[in-house]
TORPA-4810 file (N, C-alpha, C, O; in nm, 3 decimals):
<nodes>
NODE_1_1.621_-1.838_4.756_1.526_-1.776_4.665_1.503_-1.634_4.715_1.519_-1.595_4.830_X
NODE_2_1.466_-1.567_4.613_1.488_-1.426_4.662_1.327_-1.396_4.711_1.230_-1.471_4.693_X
NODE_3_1.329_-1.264_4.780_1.194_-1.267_4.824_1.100_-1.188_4.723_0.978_-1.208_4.721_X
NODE_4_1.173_-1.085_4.628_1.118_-0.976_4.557_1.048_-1.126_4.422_0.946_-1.106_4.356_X
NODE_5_1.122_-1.245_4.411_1.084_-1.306_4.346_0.905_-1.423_4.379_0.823_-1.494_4.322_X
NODE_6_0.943_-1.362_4.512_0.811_-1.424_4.590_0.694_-1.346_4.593_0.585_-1.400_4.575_X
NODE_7_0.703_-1.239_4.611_0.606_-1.124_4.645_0.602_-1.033_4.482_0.518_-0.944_4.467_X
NODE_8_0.671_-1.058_4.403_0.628_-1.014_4.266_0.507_-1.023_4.207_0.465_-1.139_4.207_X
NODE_9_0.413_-0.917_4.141_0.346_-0.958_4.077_0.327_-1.048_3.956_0.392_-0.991_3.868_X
NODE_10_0.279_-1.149_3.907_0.279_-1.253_3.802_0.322_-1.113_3.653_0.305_-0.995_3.622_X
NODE_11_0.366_-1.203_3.621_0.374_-1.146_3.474_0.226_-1.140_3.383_0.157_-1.240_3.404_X
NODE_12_0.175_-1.057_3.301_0.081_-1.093_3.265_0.172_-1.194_3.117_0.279_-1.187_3.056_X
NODE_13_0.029_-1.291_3.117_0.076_-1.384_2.971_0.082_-1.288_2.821_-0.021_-1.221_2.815_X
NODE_14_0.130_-1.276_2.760_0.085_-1.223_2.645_0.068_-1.328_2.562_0.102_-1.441_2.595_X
NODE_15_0.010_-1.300_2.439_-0.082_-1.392_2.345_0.060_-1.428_2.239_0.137_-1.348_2.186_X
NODE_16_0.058_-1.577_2.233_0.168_-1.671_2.179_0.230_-1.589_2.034_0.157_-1.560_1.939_X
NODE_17_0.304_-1.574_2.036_0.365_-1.545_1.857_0.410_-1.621_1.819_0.508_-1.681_1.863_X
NODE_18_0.329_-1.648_1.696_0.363_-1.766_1.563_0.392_-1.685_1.450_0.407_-1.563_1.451_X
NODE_19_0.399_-1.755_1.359_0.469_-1.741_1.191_0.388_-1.708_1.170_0.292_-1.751_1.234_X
NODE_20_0.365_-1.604_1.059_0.237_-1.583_0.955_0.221_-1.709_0.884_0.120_-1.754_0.830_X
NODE_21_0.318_-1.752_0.892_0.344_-1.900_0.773_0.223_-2.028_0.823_0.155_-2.096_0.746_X
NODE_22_0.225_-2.031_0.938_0.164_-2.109_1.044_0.006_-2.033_1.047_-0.091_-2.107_1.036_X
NODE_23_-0.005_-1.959_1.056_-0.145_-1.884_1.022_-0.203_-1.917_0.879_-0.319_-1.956_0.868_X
NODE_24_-0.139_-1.905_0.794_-0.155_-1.876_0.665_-0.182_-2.035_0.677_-0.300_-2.032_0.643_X
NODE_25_-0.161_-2.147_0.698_-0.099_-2.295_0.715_-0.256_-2.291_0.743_-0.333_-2.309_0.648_X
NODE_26_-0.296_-2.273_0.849_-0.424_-2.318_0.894_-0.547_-2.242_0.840_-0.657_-2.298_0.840_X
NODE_27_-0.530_-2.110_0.792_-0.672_-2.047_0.698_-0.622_-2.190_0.566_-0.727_-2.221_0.510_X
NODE_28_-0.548_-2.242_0.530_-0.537_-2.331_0.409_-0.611_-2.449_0.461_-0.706_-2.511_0.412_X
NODE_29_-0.564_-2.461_0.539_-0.656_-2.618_0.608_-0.753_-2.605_0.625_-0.819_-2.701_0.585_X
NODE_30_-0.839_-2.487_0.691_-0.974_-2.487_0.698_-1.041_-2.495_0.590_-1.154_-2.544_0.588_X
NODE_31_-0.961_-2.431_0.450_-1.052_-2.345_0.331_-1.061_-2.467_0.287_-1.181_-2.495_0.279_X
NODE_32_-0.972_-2.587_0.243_-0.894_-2.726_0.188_-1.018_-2.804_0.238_-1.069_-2.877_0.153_X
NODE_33_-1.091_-2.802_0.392_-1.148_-2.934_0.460_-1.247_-2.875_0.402_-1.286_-2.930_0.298_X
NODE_34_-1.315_-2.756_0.442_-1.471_-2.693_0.378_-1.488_-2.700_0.223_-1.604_-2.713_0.182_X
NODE_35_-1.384_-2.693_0.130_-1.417_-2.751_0.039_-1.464_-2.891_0.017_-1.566_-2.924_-0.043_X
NODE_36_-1.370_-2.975_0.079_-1.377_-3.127_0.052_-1.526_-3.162_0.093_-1.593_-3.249_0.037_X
NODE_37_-1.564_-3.091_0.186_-1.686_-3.106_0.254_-1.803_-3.051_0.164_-1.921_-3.078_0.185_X
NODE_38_-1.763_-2.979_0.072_-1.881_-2.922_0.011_-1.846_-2.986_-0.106_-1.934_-2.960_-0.187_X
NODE_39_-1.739_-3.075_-0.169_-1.760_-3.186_-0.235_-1.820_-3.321_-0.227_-1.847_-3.398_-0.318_X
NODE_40_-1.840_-3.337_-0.055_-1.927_-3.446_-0.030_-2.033_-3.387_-0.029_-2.107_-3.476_-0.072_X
NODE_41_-2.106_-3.289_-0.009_-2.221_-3.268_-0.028_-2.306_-3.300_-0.168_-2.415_-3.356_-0.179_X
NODE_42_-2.212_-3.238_-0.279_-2.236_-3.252_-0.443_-2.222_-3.402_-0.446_-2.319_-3.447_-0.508_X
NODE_43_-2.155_-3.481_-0.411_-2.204_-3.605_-0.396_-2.333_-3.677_-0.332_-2.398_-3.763_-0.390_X
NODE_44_-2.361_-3.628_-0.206_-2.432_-3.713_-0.160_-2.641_-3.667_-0.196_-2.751_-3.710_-0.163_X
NODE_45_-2.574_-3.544_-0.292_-2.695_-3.500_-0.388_-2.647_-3.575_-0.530_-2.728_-3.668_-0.536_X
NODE_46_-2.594_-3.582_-0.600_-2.581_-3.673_-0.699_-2.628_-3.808_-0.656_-2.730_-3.853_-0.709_X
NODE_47_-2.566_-3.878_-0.565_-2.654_-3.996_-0.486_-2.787_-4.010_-0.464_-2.823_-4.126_-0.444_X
NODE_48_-2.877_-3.919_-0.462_-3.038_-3.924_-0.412_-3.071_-3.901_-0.569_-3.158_-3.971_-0.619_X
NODE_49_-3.024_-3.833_-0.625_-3.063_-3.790_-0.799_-3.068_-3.958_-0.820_-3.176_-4.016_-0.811_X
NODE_50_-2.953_-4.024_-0.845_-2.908_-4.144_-0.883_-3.016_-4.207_-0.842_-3.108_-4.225_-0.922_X
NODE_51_-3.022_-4.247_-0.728_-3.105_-4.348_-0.701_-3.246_-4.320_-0.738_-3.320_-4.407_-0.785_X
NODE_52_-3.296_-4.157_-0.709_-3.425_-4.140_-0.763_-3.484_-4.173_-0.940_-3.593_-4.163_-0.996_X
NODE_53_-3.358_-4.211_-0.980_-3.376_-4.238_-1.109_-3.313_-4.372_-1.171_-3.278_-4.392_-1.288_X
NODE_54_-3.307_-4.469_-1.048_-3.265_-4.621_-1.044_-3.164_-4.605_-1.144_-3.164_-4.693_-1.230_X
NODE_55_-3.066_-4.501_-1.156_-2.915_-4.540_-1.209_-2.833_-4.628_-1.162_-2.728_-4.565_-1.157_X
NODE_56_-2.816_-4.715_-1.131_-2.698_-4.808_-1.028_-2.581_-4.780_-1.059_-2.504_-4.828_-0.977_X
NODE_57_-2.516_-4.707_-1.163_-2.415_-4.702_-1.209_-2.386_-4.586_-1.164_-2.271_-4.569_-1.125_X
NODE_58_-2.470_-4.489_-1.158_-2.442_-4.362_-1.102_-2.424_-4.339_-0.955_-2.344_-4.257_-0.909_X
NODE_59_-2.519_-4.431_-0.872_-2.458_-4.471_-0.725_-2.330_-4.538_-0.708_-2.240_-4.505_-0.630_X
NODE_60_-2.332_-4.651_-0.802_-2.213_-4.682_-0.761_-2.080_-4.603_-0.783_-1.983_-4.591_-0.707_X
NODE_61_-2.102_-4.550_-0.908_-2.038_-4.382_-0.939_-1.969_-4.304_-0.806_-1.849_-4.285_-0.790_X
NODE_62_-2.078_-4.263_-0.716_-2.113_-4.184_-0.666_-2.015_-4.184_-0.521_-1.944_-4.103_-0.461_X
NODE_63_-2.066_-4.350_-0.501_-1.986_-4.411_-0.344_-1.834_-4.435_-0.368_-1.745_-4.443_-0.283_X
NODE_64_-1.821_-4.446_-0.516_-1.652_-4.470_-0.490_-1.583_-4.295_-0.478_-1.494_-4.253_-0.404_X
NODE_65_-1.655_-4.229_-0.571_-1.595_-4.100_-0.531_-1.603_-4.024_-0.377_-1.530_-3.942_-0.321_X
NODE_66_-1.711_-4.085_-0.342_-1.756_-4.070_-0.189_-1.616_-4.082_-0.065_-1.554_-4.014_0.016_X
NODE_67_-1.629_-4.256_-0.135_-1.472_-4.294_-0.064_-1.355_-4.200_-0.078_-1.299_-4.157_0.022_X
NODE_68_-1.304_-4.157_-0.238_-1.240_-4.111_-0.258_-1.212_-3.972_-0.195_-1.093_-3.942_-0.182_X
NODE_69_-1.284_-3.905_-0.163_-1.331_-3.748_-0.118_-1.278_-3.784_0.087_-1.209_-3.723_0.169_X
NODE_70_-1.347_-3.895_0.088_-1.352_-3.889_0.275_-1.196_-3.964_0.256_-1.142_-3.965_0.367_X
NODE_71_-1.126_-4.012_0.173_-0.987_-4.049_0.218_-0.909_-3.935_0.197_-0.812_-3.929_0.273_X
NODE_72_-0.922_-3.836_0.113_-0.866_-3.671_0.147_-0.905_-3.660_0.254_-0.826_-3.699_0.341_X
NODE_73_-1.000_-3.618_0.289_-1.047_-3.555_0.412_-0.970_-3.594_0.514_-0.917_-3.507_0.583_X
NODE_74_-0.953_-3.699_0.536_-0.897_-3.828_0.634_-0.746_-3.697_0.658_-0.714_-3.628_0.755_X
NODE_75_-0.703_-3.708_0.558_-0.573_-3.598_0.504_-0.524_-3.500_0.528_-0.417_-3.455_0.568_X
NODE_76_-0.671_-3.453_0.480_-0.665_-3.288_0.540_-0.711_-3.285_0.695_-0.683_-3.168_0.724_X
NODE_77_-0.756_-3.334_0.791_-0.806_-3.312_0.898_-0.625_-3.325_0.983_-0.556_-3.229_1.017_X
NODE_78_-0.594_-3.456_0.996_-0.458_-3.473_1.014_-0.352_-3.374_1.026_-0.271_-3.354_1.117_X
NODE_79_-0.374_-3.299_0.877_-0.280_-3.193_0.879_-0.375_-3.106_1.006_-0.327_-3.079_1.117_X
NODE_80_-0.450_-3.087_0.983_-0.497_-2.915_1.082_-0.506_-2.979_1.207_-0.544_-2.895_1.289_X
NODE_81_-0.479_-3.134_1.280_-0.457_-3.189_1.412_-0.295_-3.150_1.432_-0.240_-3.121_1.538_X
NODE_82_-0.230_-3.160_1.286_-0.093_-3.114_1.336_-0.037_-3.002_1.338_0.084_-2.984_1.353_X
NODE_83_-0.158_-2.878_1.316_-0.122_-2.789_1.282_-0.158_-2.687_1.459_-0.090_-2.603_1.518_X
NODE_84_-0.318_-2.762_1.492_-0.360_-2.751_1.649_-0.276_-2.781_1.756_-0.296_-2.740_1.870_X
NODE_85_-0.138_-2.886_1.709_-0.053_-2.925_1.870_0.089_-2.794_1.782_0.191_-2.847_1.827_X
NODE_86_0.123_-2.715_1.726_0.191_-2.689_1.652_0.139_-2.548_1.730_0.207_-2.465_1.790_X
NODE_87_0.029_-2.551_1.712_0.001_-2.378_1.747_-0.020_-2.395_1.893_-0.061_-2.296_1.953_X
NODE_88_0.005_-2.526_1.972_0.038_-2.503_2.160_-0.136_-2.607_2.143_-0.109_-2.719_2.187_X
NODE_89_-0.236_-2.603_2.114_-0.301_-2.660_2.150_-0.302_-2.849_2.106_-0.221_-2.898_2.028_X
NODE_90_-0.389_-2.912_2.162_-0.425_-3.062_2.139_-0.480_-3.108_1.998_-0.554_-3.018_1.960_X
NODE_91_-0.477_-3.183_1.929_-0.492_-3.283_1.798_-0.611_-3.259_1.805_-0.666_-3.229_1.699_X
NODE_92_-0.683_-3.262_1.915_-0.823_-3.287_1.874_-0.944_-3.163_1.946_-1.056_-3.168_1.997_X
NODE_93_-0.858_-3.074_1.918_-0.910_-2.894_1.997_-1.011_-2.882_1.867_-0.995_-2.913_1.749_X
NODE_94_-1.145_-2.809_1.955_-1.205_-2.769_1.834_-1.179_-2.626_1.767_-1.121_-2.537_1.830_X
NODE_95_-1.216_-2.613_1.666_-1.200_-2.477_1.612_-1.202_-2.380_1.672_-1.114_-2.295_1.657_X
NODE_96_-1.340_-2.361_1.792_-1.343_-2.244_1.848_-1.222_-2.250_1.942_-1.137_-2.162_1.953_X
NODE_97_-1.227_-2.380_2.015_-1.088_-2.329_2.141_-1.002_-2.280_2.032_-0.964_-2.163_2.037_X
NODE_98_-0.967_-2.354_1.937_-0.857_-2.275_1.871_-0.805_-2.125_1.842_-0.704_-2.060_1.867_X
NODE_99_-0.952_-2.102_1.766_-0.978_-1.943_1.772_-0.958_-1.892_1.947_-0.876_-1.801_1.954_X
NODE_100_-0.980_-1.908_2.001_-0.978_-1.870_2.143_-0.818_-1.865_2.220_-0.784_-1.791_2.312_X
NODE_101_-0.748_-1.952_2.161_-0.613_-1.979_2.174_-0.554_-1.875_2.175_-0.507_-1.803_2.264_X
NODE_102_-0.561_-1.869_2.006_-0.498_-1.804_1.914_-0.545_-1.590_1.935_-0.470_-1.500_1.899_X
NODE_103_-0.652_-1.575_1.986_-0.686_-1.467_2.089_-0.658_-1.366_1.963_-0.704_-1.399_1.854_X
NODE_104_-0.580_-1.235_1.975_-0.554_-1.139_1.849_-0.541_-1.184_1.717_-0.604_-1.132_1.624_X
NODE_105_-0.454_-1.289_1.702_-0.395_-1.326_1.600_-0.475_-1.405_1.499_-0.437_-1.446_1.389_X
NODE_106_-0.619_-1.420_1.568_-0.713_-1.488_1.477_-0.822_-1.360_1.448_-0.915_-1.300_1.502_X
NODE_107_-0.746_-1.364_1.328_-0.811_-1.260_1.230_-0.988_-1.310_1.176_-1.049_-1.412_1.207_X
NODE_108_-1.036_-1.193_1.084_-1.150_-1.204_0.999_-1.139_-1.340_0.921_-1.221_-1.431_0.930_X
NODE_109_-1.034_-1.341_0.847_-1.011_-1.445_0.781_-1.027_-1.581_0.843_-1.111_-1.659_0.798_X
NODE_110_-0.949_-1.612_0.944_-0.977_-1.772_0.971_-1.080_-1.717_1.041_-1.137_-1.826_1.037_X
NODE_111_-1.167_-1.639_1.109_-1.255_-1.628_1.199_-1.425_-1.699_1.065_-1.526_-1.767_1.083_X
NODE_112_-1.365_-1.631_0.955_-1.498_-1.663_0.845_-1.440_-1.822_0.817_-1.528_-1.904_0.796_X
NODE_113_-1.316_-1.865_0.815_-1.305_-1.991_0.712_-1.319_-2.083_0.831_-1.296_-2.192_0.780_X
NODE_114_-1.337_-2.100_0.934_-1.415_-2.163_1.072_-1.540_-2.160_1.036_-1.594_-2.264_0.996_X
NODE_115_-1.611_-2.035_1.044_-1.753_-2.042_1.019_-1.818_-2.112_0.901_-1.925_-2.171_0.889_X
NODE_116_-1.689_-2.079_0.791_-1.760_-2.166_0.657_-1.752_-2.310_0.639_-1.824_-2.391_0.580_X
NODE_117_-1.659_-2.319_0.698_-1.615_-2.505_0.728_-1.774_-2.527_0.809_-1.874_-2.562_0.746_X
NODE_118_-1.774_-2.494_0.988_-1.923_-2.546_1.033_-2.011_-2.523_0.952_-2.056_-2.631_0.914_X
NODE_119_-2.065_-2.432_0.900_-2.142_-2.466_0.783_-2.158_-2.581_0.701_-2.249_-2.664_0.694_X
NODE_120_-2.059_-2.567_0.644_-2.048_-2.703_0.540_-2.050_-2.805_0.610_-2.060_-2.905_0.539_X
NODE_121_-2.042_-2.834_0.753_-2.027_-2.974_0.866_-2.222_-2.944_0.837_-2.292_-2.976_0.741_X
NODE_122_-2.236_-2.912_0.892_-2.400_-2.881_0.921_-2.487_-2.922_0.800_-2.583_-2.997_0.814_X
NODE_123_-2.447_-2.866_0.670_-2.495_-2.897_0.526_-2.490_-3.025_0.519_-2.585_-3.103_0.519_X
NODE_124_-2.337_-3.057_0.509_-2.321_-3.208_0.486_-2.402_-3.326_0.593_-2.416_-3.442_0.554_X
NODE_125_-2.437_-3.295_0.693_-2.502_-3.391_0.823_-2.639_-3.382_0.757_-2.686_-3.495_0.739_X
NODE_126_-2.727_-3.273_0.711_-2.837_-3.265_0.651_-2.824_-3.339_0.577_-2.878_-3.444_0.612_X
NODE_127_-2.772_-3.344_0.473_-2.761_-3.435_0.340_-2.767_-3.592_0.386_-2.860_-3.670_0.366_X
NODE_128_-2.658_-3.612_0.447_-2.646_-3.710_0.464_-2.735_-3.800_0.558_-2.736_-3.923_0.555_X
NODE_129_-2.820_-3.708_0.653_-2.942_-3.769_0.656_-3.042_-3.787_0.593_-3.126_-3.873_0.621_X
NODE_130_-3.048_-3.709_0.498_-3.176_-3.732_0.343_-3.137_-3.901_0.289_-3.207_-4.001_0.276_X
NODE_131_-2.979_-3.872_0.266_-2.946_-3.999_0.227_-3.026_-4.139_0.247_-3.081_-4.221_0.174_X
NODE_132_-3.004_-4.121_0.372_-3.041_-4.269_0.464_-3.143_-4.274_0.454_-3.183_-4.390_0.445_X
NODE_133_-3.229_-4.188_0.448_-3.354_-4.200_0.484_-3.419_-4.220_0.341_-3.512_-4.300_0.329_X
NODE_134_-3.374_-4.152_0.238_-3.406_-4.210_0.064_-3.326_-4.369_0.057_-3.333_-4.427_-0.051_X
NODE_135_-3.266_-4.425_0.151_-3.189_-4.533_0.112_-3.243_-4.642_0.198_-3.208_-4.759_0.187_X
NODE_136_-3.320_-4.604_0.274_-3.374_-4.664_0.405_-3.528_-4.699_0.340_-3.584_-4.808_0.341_X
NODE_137_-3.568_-4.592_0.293_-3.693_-4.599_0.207_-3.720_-4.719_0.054_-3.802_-4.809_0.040_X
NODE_138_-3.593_-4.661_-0.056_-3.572_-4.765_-0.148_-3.566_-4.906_-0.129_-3.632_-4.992_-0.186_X
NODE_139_-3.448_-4.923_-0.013_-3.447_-5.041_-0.014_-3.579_-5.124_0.061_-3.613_-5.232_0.014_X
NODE_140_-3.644_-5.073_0.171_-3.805_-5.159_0.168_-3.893_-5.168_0.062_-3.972_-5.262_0.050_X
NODE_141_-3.882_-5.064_-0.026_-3.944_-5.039_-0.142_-3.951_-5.151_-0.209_-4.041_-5.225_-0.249_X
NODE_142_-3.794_-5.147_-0.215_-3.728_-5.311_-0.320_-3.758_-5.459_-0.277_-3.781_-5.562_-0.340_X
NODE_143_-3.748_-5.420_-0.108_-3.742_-5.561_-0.077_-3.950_-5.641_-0.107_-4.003_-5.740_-0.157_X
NODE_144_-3.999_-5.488_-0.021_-4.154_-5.521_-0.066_-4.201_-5.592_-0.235_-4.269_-5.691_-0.264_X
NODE_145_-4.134_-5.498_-0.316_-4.130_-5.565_-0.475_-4.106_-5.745_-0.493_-4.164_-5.842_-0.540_X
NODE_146_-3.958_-5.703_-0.409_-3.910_-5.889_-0.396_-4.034_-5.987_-0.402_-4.083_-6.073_-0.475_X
NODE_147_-4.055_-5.926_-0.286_-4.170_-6.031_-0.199_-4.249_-6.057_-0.305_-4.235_-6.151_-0.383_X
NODE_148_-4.361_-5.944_-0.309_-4.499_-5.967_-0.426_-4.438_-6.064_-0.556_-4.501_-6.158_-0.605_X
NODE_149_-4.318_-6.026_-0.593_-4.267_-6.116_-0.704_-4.271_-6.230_-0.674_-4.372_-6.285_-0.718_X
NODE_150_-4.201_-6.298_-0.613_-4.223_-6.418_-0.572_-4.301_-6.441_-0.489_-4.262_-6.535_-0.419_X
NODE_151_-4.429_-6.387_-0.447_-4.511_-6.458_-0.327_-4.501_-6.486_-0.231_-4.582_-6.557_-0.172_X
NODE_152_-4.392_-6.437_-0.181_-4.399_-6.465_-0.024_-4.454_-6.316_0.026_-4.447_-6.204_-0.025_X
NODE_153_-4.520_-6.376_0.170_-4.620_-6.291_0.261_-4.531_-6.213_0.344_-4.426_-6.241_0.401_X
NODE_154_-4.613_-6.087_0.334_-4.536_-5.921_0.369_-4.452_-5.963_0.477_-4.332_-5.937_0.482_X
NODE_155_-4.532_-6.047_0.588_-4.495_-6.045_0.749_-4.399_-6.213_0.700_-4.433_-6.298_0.618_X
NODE_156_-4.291_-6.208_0.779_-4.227_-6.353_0.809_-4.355_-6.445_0.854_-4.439_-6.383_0.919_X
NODE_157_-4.379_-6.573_0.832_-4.451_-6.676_0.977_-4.366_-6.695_1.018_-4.347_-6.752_0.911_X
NODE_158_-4.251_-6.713_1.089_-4.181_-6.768_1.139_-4.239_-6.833_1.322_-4.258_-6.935_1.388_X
NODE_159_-4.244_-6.691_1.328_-4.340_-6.703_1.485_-4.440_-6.630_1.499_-4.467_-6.530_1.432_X
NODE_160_-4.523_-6.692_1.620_-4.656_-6.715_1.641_-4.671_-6.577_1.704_-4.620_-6.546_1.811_X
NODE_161_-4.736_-6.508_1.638_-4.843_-6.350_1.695_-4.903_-6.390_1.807_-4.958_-6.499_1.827_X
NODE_162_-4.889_-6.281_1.897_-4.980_-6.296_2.022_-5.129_-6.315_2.008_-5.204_-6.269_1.922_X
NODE_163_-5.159_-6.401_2.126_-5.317_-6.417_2.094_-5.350_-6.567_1.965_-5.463_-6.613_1.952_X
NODE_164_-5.243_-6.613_1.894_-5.263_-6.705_1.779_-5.294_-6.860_1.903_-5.265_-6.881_2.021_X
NODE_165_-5.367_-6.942_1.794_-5.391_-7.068_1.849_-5.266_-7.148_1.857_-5.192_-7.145_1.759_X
NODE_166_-5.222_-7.239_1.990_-5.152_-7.280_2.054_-5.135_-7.422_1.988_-5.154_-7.525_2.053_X
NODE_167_-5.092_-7.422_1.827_-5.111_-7.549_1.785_-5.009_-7.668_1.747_-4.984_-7.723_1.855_X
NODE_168_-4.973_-7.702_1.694_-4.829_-7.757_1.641_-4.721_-7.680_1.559_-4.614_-7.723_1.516_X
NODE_169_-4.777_-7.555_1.547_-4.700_-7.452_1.473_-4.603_-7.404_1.636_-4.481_-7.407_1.650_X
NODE_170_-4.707_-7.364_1.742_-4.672_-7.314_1.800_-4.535_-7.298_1.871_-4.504_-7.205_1.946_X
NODE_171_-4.460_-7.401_1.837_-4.305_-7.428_1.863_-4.227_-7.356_1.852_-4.145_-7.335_1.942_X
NODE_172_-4.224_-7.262_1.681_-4.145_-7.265_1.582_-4.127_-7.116_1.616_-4.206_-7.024_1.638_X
NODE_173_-3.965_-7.127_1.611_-3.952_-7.027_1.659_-3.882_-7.020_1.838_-3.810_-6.941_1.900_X
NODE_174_-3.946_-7.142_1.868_-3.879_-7.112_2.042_-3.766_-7.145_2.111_-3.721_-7.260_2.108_X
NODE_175_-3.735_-7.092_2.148_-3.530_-7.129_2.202_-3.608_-7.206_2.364_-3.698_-7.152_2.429_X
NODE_176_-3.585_-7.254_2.377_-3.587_-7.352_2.502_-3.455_-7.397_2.585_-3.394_-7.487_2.527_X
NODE_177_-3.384_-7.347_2.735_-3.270_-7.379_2.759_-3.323_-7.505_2.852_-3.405_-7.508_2.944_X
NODE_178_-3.224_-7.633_2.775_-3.233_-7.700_2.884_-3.121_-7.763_2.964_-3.113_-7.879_3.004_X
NODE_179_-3.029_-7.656_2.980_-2.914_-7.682_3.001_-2.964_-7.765_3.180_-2.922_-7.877_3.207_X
NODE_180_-3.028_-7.709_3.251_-3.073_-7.693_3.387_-3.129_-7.838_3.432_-3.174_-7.854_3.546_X
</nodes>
């Protein structure tokens, strides 16, 4: 081995060259997922409309397109995992390492269609906690209705409240091991 090869200074790295094609590839994937994402959003507001107005047809409407939307997605994410080991990084790199990767060559453009995608991640997590929580709400709503309809009492009896008299009820309800 030579010695000038020992005592050399390192090369500096320069920043990877890819295809415009491959650039262009991934501002598509980002713009492609942030849409899809801001189509689940218009859904999962059509969903709270729906239910606020006991449509069932319109929820149920709502969840199959739901499905339909997150099995693209499923799609499009895939592609931009194969687009992340393609451009030198891992399947499951986030955007920013990406941008960070990618160093010069990540322009204004994907630098905004990153930002607009998290956005739309952020929108859609909002939403979709309204969801639950209008769905979390209805359905006690409903089940409370149940009850009063037919008469049965708010609380289960099943078992005995602390402090209750220790009577022949008092059983019900108790797991007892007597394996021992």
């Amino acid at each position: 081995m030579s010695p000038a090869l020992l005592t050399a200074d390192p090369v500096p790295m320069a920043a990877p060259m890819f295809a415009p094609a491959v650039l262009e590839a991934l501002h598509d994937a980002l713009v492609t997922e942030r849409r899809l994402l801001d189509d689940l959003v218009a859904q999962m507001r059509r969903q709270r409309s729906a239910v606020g107005a006991d449509d069932i047809d319109s929820v149920d409407e709502s969840v199959f397109a739901t499905h339909r939307i997150l099995a693209t997605l499923g799609q499009a994410r895939q592609r931009r995992r194969q687009l992340n080991e393609l451009l030198g990084g891992t399947a499951d790199m986030t955007l920013r390492d990406l941008e960070a990767r990618l160093g010069p060559l990540a322009d204004d453009r994907l630098r905004e269609a990153r930002l607009r995608l998290q956005g739309a991640a952020d929108t859609l997590s909002r939403e979709v906690g309204m969801n639950r929580k209008l769905l979390r709400e209805a359905l006690a709503q409903n089940s409370s209705q149940v009850r009063a309809l037919s008469g049965q009492p708010e609380q289960p009896a099943t078992y005995v409240a602390d402090g209750a008299e220790h009577g022949a009820s008092a059983s019900r309800g108790l797991v007892v091991n007597r394996t021992a």
